[in-house]
ZAROLO-626914 format. One record per residue (C-alpha): residue number from 1; residue in three letters; x, y negated, z. Coordinates in pm, whole numbers, padded with zeros to 5 digits. Layout:
! residues N
  num  residu       u       v       w
  NUM     ALA       X       Y       Z
...
END
This chain:
! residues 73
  num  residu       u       v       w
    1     UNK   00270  -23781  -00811
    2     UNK   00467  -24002  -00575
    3     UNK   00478  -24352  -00647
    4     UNK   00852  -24526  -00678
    5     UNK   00758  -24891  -00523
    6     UNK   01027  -25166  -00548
    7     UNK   01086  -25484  -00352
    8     UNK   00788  -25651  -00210
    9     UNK   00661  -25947  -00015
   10     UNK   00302  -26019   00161
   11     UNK   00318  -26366   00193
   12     UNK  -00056  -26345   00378
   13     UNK  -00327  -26115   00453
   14     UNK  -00702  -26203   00502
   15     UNK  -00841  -26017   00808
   16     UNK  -01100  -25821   00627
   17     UNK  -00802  -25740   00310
   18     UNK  -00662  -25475   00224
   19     UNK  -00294  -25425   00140
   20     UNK  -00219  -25095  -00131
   21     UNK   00124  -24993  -00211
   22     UNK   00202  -24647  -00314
   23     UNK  -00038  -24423  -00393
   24     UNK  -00389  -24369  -00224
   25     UNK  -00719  -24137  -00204
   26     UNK  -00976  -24368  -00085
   27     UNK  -00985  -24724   00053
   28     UNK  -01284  -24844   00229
   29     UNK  -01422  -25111   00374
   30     UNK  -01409  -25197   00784
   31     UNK  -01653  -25497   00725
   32     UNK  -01969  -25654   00563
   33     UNK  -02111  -25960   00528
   34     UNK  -02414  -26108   00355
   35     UNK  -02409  -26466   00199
   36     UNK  -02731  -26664   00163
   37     UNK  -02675  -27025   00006
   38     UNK  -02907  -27259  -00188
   39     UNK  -02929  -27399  -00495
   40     UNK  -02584  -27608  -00608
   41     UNK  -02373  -27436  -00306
   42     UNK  -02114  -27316  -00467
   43     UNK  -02092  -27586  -00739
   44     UNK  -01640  -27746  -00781
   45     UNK  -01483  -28007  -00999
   46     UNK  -01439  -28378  -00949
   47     UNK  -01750  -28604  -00976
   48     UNK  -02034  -28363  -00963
   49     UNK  -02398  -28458  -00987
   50     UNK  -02644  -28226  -00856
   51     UNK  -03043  -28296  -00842
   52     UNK  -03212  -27986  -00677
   53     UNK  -03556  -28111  -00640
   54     UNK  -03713  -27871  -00402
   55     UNK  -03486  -27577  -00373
   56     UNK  -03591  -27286  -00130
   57     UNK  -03349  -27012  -00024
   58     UNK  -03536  -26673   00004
   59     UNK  -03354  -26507   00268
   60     UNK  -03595  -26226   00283
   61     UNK  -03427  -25872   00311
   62     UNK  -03660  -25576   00294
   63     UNK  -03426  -25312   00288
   64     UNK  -03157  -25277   00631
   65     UNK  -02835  -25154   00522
   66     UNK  -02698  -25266   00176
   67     UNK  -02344  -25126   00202
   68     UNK  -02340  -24867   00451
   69     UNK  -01949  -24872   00654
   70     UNK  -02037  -24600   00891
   71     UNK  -01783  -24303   00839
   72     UNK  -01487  -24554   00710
   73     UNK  -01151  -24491   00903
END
């Protein structure tokens, strides 16, 4: 079934996003990217106190491919 789509405005667009209107069969990723970080990395708000006494990041990746992009046009 068609889909009727009104007015619309893309203020911005990331360079790895993806922008749907209407209808679709499959939408697939063109990118991947793996994120290692330590201990309190991520951590927001105002005044913050963090004590990581010995914090270790195991980067250690047995397996190659987590999300396989090969095939995605």
């Amino acid at each position: 079934m068609p889909a009727i789509v009104g007015a619309f405005k893309i203020n911005a667009v990331g360079t790895s996003s993806i922008v749907h209107i209407g209808d679709v069969i499959t939408i697939s990723p063109y990118s991947e990217v793996k994120t290692f970080a330590g201990a309190g990395s991520f951590n927001t708000g105002d005044g913050l106190s963090i004590n990581n006494q010995n914090s270790v990041t195991n980067a250690y990746d047995n397996d190659t491919i987590d999300q396989p992009i090969t095939g995605n046009a």
